[in-house]
One Martini backbone bead per residue (centre of mass of N, CA, C, O) as a GRO file, in nm:
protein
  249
    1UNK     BB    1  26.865  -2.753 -12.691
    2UNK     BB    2  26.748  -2.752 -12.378
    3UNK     BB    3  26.439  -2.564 -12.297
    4UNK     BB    4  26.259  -2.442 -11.984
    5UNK     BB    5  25.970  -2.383 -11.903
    6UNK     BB    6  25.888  -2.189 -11.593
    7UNK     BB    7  25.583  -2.170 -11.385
    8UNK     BB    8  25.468  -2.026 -11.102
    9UNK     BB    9  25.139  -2.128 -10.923
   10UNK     BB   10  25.030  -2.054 -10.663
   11UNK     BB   11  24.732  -2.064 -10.442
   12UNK     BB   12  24.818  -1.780 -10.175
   13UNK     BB   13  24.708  -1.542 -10.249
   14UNK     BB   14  24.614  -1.248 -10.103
   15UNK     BB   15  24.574  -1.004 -10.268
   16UNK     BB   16  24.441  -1.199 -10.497
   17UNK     BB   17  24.270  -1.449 -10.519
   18UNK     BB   18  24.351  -1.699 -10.758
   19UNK     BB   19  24.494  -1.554 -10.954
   20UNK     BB   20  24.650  -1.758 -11.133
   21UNK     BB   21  24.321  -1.830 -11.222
   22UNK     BB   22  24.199  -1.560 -11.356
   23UNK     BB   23  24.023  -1.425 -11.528
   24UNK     BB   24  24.180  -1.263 -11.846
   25UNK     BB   25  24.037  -1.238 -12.152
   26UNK     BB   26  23.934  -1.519 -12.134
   27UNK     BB   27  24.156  -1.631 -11.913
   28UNK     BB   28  24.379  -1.780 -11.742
   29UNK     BB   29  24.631  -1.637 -11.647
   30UNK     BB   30  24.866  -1.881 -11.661
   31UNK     BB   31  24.789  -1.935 -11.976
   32UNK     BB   32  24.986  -1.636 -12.088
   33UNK     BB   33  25.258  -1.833 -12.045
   34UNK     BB   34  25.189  -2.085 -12.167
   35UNK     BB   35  25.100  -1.994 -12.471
   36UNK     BB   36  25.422  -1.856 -12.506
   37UNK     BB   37  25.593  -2.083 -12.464
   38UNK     BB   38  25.466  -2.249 -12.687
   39UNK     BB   39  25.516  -1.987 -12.903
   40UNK     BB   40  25.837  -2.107 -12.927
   41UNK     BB   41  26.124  -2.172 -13.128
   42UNK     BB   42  26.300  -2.286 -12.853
   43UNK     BB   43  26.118  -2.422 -12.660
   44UNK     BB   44  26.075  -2.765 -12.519
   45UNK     BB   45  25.950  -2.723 -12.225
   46UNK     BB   46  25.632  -2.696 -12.046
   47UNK     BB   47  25.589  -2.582 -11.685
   48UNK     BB   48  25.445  -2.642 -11.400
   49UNK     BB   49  25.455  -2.491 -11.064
   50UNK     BB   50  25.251  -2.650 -10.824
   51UNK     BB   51  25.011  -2.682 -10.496
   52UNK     BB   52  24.755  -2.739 -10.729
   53UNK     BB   53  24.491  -2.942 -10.885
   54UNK     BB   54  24.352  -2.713 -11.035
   55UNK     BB   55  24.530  -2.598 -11.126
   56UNK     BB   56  24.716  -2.863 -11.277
   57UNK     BB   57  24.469  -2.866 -11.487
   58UNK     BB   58  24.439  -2.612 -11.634
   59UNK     BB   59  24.735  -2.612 -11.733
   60UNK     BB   60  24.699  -2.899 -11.916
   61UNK     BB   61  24.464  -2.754 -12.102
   62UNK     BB   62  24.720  -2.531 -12.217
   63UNK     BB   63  25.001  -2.747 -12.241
   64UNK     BB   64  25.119  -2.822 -11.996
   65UNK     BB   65  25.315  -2.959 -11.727
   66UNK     BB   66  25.277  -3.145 -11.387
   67UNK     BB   67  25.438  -3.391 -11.246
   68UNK     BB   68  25.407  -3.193 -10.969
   69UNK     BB   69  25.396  -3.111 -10.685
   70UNK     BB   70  25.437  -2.835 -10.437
   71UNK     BB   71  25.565  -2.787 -10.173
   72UNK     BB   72  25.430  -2.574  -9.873
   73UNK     BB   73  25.769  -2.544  -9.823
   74UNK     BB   74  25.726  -2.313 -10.126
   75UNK     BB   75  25.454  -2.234 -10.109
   76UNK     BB   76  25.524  -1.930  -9.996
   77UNK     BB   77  25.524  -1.612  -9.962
   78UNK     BB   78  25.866  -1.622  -9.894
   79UNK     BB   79  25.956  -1.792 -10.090
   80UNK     BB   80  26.144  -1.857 -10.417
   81UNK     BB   81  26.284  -1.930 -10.687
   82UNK     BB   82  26.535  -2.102 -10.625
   83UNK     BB   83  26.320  -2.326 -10.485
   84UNK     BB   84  26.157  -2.386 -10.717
   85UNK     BB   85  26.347  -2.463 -10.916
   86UNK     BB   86  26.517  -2.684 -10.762
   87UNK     BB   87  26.297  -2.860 -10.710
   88UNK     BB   88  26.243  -2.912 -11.020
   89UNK     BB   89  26.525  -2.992 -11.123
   90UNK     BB   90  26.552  -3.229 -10.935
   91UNK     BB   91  26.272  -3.409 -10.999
   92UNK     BB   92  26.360  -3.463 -11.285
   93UNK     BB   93  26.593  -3.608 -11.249
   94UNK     BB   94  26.541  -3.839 -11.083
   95UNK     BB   95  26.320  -3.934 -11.240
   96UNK     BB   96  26.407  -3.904 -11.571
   97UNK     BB   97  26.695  -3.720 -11.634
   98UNK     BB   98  26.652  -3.422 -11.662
   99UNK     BB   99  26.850  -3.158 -11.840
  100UNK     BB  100  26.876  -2.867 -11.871
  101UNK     BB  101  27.039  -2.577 -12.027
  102UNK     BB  102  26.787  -2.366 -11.975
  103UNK     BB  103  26.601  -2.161 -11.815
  104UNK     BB  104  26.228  -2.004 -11.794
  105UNK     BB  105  26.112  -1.744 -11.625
  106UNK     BB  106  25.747  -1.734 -11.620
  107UNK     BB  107  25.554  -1.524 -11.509
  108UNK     BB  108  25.155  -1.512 -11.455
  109UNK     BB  109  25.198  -1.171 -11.343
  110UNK     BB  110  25.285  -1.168 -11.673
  111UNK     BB  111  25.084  -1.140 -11.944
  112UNK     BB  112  25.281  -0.896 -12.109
  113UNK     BB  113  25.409  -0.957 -12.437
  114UNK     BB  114  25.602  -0.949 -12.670
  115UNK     BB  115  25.625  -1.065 -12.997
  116UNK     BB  116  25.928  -1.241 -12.928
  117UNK     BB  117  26.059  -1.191 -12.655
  118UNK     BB  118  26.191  -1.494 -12.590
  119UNK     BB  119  26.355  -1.546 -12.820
  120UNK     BB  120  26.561  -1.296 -12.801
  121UNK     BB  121  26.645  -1.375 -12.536
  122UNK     BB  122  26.758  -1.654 -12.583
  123UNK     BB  123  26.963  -1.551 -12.788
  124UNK     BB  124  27.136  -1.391 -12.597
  125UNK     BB  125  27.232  -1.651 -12.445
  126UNK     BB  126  27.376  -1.837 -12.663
  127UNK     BB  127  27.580  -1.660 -12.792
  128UNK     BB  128  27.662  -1.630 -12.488
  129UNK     BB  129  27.901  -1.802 -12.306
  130UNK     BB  130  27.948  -1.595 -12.044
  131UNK     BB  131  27.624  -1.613 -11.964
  132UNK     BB  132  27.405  -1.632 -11.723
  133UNK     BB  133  27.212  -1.402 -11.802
  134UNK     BB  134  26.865  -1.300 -11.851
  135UNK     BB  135  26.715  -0.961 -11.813
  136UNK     BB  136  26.467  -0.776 -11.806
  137UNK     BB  137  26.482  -0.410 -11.849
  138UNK     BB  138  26.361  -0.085 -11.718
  139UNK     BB  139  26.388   0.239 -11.679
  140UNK     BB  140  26.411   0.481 -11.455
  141UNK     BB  141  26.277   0.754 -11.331
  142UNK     BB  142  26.381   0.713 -11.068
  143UNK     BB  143  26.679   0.799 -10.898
  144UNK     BB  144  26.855   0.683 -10.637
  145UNK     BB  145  26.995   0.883 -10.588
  146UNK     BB  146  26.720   1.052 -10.480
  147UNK     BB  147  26.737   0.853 -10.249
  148UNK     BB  148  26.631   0.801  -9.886
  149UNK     BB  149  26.710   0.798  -9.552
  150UNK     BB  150  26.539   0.778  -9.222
  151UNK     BB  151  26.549   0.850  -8.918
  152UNK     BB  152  26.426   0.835  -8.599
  153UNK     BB  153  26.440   1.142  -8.610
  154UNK     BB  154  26.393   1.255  -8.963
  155UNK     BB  155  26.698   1.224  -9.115
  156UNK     BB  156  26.852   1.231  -9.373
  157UNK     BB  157  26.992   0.987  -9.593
  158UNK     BB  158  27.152   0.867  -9.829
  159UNK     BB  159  27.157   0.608 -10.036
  160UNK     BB  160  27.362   0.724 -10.280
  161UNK     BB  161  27.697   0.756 -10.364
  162UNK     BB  162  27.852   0.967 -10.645
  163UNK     BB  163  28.134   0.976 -10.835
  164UNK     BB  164  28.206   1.344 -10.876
  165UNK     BB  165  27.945   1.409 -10.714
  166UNK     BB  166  27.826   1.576 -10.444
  167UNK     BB  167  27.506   1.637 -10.512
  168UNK     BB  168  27.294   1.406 -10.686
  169UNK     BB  169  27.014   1.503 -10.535
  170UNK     BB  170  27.050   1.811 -10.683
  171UNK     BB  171  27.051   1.698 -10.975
  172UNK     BB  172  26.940   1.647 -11.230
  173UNK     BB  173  26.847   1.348 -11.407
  174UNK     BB  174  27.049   1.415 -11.678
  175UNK     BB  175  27.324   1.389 -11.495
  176UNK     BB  176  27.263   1.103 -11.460
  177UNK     BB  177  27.275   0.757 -11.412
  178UNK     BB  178  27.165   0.502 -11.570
  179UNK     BB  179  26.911   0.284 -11.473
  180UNK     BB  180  26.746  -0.023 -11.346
  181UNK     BB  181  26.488  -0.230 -11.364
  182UNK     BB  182  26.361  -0.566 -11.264
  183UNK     BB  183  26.048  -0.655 -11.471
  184UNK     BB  184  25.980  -0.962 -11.462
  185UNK     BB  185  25.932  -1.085 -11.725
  186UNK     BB  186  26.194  -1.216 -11.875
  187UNK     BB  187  26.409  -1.506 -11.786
  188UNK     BB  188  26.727  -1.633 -11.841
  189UNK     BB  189  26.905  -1.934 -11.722
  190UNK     BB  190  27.156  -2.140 -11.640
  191UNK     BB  191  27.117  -2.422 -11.465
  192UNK     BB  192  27.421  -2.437 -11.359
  193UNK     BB  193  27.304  -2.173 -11.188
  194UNK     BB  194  27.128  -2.298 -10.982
  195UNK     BB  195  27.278  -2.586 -10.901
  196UNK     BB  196  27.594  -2.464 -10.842
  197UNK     BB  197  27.567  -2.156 -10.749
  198UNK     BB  198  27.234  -2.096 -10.637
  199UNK     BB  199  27.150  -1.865 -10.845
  200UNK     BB  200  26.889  -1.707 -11.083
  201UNK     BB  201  27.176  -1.536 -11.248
  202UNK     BB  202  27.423  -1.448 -11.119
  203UNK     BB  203  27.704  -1.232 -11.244
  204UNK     BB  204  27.646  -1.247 -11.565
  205UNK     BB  205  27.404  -0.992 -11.655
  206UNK     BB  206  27.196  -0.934 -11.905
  207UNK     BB  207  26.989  -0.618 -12.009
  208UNK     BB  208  26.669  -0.618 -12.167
  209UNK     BB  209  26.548  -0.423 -12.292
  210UNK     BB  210  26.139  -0.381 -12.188
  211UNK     BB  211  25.954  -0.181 -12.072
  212UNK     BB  212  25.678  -0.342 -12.101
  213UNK     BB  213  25.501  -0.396 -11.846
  214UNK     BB  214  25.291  -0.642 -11.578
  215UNK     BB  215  25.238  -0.660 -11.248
  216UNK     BB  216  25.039  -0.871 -11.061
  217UNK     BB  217  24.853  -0.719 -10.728
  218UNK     BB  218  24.639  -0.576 -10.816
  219UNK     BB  219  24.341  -0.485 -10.959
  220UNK     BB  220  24.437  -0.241 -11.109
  221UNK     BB  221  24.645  -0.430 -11.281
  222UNK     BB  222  24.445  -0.656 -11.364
  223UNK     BB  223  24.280  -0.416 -11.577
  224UNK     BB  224  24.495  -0.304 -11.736
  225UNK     BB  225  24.624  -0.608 -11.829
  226UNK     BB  226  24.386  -0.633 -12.001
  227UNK     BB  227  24.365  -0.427 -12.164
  228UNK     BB  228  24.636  -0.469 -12.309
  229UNK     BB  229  24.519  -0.764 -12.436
  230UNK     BB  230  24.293  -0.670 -12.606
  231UNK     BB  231  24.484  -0.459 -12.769
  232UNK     BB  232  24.655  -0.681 -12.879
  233UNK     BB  233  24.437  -0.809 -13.039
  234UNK     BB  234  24.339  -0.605 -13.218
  235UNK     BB  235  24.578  -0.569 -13.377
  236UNK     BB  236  24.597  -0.887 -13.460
  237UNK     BB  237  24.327  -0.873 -13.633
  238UNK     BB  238  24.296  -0.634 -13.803
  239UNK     BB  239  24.363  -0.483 -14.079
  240UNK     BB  240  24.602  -0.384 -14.266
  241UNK     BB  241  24.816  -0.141 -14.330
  242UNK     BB  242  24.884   0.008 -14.667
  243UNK     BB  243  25.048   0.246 -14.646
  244UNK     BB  244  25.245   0.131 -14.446
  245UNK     BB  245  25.358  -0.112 -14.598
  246UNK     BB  246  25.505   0.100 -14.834
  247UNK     BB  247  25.663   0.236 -14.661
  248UNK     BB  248  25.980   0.297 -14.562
  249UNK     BB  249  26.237   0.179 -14.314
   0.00000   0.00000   0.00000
């Protein structure tokens, strides 16, 4: 089975100027998503889709292949992850004749991953040929039945009404269903849905647990998960716990 890590990487960031290749814990941004793709034992071929020469000098010294640079009009803040992937399979395909069957889509403003998360979800997609897609997700703690929509005299109207509570944003938290946010860390998807349905996801998608994210968008982002890659880096050197190791599981 071939699977593609598609790590997308534009150089017009406007929140953090250059941010997919700002140094983070000793690397640029994008290395620790082309290194975690690599570092699985499920993809076949690990590709940045940038439309710029020096991240794909970059991304080529971390192990990644660039191919081809990303037309200007799909390199935009308003761009599209279907339009960069599309843009990605359609080019691999006429150039080479290359169809992966699977996509995974690893932004590079997530670079805090769990050690094996990427082969997880991959293997929730490979084992269920009815899923359309694997998407991480993570449980919202603020339920949006309680959230509302304000009109222009200043009156609110709910966002979500829920069938058998009448008044669901008046309800405790706890008597509410839970509900969930997709936290854009590892997403993968089969190619022909990308291909034949024009779509990201499909409509059969697994959410795969995985509440610890980092999406980088501001500074204060950007040092939290500096913060937590040192931290992780600290324990992955440790020396072994001896206690912990005798412990019963």
């Amino acid at each position: 089975m071939q699977i593609l890590a598609l790590i997308p990487a534009r150089s017009g960031s406007k929140s953090i100027v250059d941010k997919n290749v700002r140094l983070i814990a000793g690397k640029p941004l994008l290395a620790w998503s082309i290194e975690q793709a690599r570092a699985s034992r499920l993809v076949t071929r690990v590709l940045v889709s940038t439309d710029s020469d020096r991240y794909a000098d970059l991304a080529r010294q971390f192990g990644a292949e660039t191919p081809f640079r990303r037309p200007a009009a799909i390199a935009g803040d308003l761009s599209t992850d279907l339009e960069t992937f599309a843009h990605a399979l359609a080019w691999l395909d006429a150039h080479e004749g290359y169809r992966p069957d699977i996509c995974l889509h690893l932004r590079p403003t997530h670079p805090v991953r769990r050690h094996g998360v990427i082969d997880d979800v991959l293997q929730v997609l490979i084992r269920d040929p009815a899923l359309d897609a694997v998407r991480t997700v993570a449980e919202v703690l603020h339920p949006p039945y309680k959230m509302w929509r304000r009109d222009d005299a200043g009156r609110l109207q709910p966002l979500l009404d829920l069938p058998g509570i009448a008044e669901p944003w008046n309800e405790p938290r706890q008597r509410l269903p839970k509900t969930y946010l997709h936290t854009g860390n590892v997403d993968a998807v089969r190619t022909s849905v990308i291909t034949q349905k024009h779509s990201m996801s499909g409509t059969a998608i697994f959410g795969f647990l995985e509440p610890e994210s980092f999406d980088i968008d501001t500074d204060e982002e950007f040092h939290r998960a500096e913060q937590a890659l040192r931290a992780s880096a600290g324990r992955a050197s440790a020396p072994p716990d001896r206690d912990r190791e005798r412990a019963p599981c």
